[in-house]
N, C-alpha and C positions, 0 to 999 in steps of 0.2 A: 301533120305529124312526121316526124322525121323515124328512120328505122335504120337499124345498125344489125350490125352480127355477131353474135352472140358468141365471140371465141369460138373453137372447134364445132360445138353442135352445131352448125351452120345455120344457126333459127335468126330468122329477121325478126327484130322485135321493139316494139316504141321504143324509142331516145327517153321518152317522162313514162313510167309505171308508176302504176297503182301499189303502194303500202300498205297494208292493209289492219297495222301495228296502231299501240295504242295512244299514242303521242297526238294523234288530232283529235282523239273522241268518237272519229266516226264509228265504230263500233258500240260504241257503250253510253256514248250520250244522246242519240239519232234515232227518233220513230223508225221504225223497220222502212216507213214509207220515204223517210229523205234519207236515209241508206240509199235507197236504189235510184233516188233521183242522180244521187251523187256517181253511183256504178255506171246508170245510164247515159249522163255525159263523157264520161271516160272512156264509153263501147263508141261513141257518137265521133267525139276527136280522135279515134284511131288509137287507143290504149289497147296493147293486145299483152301485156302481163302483169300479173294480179300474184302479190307476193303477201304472205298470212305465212301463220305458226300456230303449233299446236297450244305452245303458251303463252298468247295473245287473249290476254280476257278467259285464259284455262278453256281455250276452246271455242268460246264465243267468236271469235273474229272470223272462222270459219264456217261458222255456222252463219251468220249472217252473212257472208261473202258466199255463201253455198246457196242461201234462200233465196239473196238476190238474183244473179245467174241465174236461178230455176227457174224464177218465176218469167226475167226478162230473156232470157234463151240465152244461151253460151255459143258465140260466134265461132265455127270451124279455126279461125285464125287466133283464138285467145288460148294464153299459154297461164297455168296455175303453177304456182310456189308454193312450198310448206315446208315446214322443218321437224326435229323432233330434239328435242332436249332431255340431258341425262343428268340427274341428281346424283347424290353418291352413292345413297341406297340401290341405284340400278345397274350401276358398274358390274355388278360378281352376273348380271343377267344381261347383257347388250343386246342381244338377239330377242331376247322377248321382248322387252322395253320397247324395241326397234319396233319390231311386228304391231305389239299392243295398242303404241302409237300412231302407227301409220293407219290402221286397221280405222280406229275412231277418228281419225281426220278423214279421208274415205267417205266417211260416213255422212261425217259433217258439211262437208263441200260436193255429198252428192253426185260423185263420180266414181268411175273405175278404175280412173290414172292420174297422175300427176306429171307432169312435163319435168318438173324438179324435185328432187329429196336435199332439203340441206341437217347439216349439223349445226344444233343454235348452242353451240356451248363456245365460250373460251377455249383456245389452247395455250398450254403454258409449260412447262418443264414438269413442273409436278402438279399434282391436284391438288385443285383448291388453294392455286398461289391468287386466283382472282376467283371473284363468285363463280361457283358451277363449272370453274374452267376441269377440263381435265387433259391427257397428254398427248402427244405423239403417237404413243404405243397404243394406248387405248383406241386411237382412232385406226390406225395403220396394222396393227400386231394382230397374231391368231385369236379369234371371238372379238373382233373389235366392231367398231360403226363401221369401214370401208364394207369388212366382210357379210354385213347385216344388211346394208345399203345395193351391196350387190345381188344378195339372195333377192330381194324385190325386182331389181331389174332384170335378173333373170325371169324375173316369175311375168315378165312385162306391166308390173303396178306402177314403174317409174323410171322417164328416159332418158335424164341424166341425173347426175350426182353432183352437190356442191355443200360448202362450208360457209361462216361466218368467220369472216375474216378478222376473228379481237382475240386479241392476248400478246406472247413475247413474239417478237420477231424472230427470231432464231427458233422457235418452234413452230410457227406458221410455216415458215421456209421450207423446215423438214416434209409437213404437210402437200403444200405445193412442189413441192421434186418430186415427190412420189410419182406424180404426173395419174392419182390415181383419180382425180378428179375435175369437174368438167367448168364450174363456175367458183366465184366466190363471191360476196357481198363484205361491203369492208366500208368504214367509215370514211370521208373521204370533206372536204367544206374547205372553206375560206381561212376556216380558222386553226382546222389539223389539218394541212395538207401534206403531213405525213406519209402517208399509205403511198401518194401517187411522186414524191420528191423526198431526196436527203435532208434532213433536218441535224441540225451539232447535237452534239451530246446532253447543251444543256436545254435541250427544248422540255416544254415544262410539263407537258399534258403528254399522253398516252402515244407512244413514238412508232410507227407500225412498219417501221423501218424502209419505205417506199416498195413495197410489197408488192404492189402492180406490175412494176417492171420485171419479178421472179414468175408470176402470173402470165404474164407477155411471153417468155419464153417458155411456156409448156402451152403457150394457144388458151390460155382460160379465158370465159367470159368473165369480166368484169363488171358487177353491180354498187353504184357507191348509195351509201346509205346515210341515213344523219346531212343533207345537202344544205338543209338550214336549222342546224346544232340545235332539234327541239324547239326549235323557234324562237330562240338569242338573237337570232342575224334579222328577225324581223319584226322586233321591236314587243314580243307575242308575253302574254305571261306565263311563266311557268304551268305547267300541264298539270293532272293529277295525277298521270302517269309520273311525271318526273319525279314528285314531291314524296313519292315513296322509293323509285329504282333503285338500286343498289348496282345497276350497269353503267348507267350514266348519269348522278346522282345530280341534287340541288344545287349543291357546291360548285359542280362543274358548269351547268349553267351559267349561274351567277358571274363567274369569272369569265364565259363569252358572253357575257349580255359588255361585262366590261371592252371586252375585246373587239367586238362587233364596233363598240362605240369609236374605240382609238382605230380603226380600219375604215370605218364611214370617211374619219376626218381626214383620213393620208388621199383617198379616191378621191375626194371633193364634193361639196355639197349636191352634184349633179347626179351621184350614182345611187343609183338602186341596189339596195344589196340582195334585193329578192333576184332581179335579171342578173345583179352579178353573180350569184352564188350558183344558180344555174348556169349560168353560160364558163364559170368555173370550172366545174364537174366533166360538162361534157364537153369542152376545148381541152381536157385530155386525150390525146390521141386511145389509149386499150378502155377508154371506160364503155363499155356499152350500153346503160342506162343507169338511171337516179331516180330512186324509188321514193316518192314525194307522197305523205300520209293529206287524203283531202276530207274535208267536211261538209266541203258546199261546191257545187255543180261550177259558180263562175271563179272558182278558186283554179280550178282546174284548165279553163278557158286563158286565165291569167297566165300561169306556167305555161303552159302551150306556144302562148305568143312573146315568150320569151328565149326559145328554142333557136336553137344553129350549131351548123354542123362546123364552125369557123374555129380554129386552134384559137386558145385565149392570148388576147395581144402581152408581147414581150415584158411591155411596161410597167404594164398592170401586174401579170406575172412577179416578177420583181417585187412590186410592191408588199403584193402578198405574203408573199413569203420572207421578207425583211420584215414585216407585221410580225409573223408567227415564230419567225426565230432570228436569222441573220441571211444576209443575203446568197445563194446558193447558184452553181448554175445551172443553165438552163438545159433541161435534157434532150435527147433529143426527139424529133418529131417537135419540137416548139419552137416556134418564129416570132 
């Protein structure tokens, strides 16, 4: 297993982490008993963090990520994630929402602390320009998430603070200057590589304005997520999760199952898109880990041996990103 540092909080932490979201099933479609087979090998190859949300299965994914752990013992070196999500009805309340939330996850996963507090909403200029997004101010202003998020760290329930990194660029931005926060999690693949590079104007899918490099300069950790686009890049059928999301819906899929296909044929019949897509991610110079959702123990052993700590080559680079939009150059930190 390879290990990185986690932007500022100085936490060394696997290169491949555990997902714990509901795009593989391991939650909702897995006897409690090949759950933990699956947790088991992930404590075994050196996974030391385990990323869940409160609205992952309304709960469930914690609680099963809680049972596991309890039963198979929670390694000194394993770091927990979880988030909390705000609907509109909970806006005029953020501090309770906050609490209530946090309180029953807690609960769920069977501990006293969490290593991370994220925000699972969108941000966007105004609310509800995307599902559930909401703004700037909400997060940053008087009675906002930062404020809420803080009152727990004070209280020592949680040691750092982070966000999901989806909605407008220009409002993420404001987010990350704030410099009030410590990681983010952001979409990041083969096929948006958006988040981590400049993309033209007329790039066609959700443009995250390379976001990482604002990330880079306030020291945050960086988590990419989505590394194989729901399972487009690897040939997978659409999930049950997908066939309903309204985050990352069927449509979009579809359109990288197409994309996946026209990006196989530019790499050459030799490339894996499973090792490419990983060795993508993390031959990012800021990314610190790729939160990869598993269902089966040698799934896990697979991604593992696909791992390097190696800048992704020039050419291939290139390639990619002439796939996803037009050609761009090459930032720096890439050879």
């Amino acid at each position: 297993m390879l290990y990185r540092t986690l932007g500022r909080t100085g936490l060394r932490i696997s290169a491949l982490s555990f997902g714990a979201g509901p795009v593989s099933g391991w939650m909702a479609e897995l006897p409690a008993q090949q759950q933990r087979a699956v947790i088991k090998r992930a404590l075994e190859v050196g996974i030391n963090w385990f990323d869940t949300a409160a609205g992952y299965g309304d709960g469930q994914s914690e609680h099963s990520l809680g049972e596991a752990l309890g039963i198979l013992g929670i390694p000194s070196e394993v770091r927990l994630a979880t988030k909390v999500r705000y609907l509109p009805e909970h806006l005029d309340d953020i501090r309770g929402r906050t609490r209530g939330s946090f309180a029953s996850s807690l609960g769920r996963l069977r501990v006293k602390q969490v290593t991370l507090l994220q925000l699972h909403n969108s941000i966007t200029a105004e609310r509800g320009d995307e599902p559930t997004s909401i703004t700037p101010k909400d997060v940053l202003g008087p009675g906002g998430v930062l404020e809420a998020f803080e009152e727990l760290r004070s209280e020592g329930l949680v040691r750092f603070l982070g966000f999901t990194g989806i909605g407008q660029p220009a409002a993420l931005r404001e987010v990350v200057r704030s410099g009030a926060f410590d990681t983010m999690q952001v979409p990041y693949s083969l096929l948006n590589p958006s988040a981590g590079h400049p993309m033209p104007e007329t790039f066609p899918e959700a443009n995250y304005g390379n976001i990482i490099e604002e990330c880079a300069r306030q020291g945050m950790g960086v988590l990419a997520i989505r590394v194989f686009t729901a399972g487009a890049l690897l040939g997978a059928p659409p999930s049950a999760h997908t066939l309903k999301t309204p985050f990352f819906p069927l449509a979009l899929y579809q359109r990288d199952e197409q994309r996946a296909a026209r990006l196989k044929a530019l790499l050459g019949p030799a490339c894996d898109l499973k090792s490419e897509a990983i060795q993508f991610v993390l031959g990012h110079p800021h990314v610190s880990s790729t939160l990869i959702g598993f269902r089966e123990p040698q799934q896990i052993d697979e991604a593992a041996a696909f791992l390097s700590d190696q800048p992704y080559p020039a050419t291939r680079l290139r390639t990619v990103l002439s796939a996803a939009g037009e050609l761009m150059p090459l930032p720096e930190g890439h050879t």
